[in-house]
C-alpha positions in Angstrom: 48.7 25.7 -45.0 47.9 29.4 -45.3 49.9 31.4 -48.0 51.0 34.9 -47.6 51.1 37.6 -50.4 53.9 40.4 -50.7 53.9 43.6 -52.6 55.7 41.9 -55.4 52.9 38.7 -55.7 55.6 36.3 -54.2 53.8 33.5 -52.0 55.4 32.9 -48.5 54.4 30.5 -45.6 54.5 32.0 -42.1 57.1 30.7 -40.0 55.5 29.0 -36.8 57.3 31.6 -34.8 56.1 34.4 -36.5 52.5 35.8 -35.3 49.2 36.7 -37.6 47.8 39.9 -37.3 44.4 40.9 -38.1 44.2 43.9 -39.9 39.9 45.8 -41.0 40.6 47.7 -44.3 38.3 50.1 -46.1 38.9 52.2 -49.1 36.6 54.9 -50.3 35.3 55.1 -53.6 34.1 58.4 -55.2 33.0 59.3 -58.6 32.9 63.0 -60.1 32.3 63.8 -64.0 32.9 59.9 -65.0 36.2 59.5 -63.3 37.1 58.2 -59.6 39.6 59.6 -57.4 42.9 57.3 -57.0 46.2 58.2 -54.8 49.7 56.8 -56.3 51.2 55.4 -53.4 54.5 54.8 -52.3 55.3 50.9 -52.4 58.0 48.8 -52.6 56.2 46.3 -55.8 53.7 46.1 -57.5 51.1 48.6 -58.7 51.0 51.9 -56.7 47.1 53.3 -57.6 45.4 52.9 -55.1 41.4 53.8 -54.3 42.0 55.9 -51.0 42.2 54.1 -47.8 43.6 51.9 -45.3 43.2 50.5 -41.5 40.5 51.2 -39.4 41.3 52.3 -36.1 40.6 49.5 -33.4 41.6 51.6 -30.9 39.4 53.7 -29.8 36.8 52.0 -31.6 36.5 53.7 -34.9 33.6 52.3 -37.2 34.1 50.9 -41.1 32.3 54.0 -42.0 34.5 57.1 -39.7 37.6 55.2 -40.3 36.3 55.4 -44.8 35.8 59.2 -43.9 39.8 59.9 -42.1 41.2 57.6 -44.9 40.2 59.1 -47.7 41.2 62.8 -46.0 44.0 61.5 -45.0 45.1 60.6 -48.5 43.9 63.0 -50.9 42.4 66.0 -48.6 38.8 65.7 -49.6 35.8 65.5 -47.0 34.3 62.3 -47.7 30.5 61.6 -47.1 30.1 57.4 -47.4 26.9 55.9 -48.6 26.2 53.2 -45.4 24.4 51.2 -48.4 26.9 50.3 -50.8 29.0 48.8 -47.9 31.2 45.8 -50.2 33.2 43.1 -48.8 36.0 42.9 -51.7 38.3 39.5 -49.8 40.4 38.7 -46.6 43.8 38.3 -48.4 46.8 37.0 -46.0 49.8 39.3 -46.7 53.2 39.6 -46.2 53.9 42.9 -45.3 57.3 44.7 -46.6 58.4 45.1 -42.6 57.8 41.4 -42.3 54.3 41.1 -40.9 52.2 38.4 -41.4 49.0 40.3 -41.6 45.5 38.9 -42.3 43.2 41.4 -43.9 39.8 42.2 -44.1 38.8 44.4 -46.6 36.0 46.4 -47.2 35.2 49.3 -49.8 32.4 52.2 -49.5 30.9 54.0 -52.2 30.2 58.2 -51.4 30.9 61.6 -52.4 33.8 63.9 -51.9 33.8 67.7 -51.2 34.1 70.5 -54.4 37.7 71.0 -53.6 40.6 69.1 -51.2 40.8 71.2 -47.9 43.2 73.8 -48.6 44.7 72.9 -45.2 45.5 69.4 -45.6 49.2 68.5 -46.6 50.1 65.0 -48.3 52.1 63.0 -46.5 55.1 62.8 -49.3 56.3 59.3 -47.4 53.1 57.5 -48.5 51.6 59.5 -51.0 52.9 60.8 -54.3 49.8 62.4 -56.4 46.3 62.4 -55.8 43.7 61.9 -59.4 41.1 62.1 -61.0 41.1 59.3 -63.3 38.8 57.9 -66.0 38.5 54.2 -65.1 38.5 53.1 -69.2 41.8 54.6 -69.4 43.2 51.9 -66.4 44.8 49.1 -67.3 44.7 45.8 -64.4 48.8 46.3 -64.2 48.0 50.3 -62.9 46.0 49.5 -60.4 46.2 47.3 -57.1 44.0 43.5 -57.6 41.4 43.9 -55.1 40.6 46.9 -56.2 40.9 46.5 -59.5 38.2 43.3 -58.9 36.0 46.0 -56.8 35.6 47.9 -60.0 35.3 45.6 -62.1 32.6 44.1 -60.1 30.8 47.7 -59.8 31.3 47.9 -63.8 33.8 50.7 -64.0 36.3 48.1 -65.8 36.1 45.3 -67.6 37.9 42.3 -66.1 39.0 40.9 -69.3 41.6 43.5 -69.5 
């Protein structure tokens, strides 16, 4: 029996009624002057940094890569450039969403580089977003930040997983 996840780490089994959803993530990371760039999200539970992304577009057919390059603009207003080669699979978690979704998610994360400055056009959208930062990844704590991608940089050595 598959478990779902929610927001607040609570495990929930789908009801036979309910249908799974499949769900290709990718989050963008990019480094500048020994600190990454992070969005604090709007959630519910749970930890609300966040690396900047979210859900490829399956229609029309947007790639791992283009839909990396909208996500992170969409979040934080930089022009993102991803390196192809550091393409990571960080886990297919099953989650619950908060709208009641039983969602099975593939996630992915992308190293690359951002423009000098955010587009001086872009607006945040103040329902999902509530800062973008620069942040120096010895000064996170695994509470501050969301799991998987607190295991992504731990696995890339920007944190150490013992804390």
């Amino acid at each position: 029996m598959i478990r779902y996840i929610d927001q607040a780490l609570t495990l929930h089994t789908r009801p036979d009624d309910a249908p799974a959803e499949w769900r290709i993530c990718v989050y963008g990371l990019a480094e500048r002057d020994g600190r990454i760039l992070l969005v604090d999200q709007i959630v519910k539970a749970g930890p609300t940094l966040s690396l900047p992304g979210g859900g490829v577009e399956l229609e029309p057919e947007e790639t791992i890569l283009e839909g990396s390059v909208r996500e992170v603009y969409e979040e934080t207003g930089y022009r993102f450039e991803p390196d192809a080669n550091s393409l990571m699979f960080l886990g297919d978690p099953f989650i619950k969403s908060p709208s009641g979704r039983h969602v099975h998610t593939i996630l992915f994360l992308v190293r690359g580089t951002v423009s000098d400055d955010p587009d001086p056009a872009w607006e945040r959208n103040a329902e999902e977003i509530v800062e973008v930062l620069w942040v120096d990844p010895a000064s996170l704590n695994r509470s501050d930040i969301r799991r998987s991608h607190w295991s992504a940089l731990a696995r890339l050595g920007y944190v150490s997983d013992g804390r």
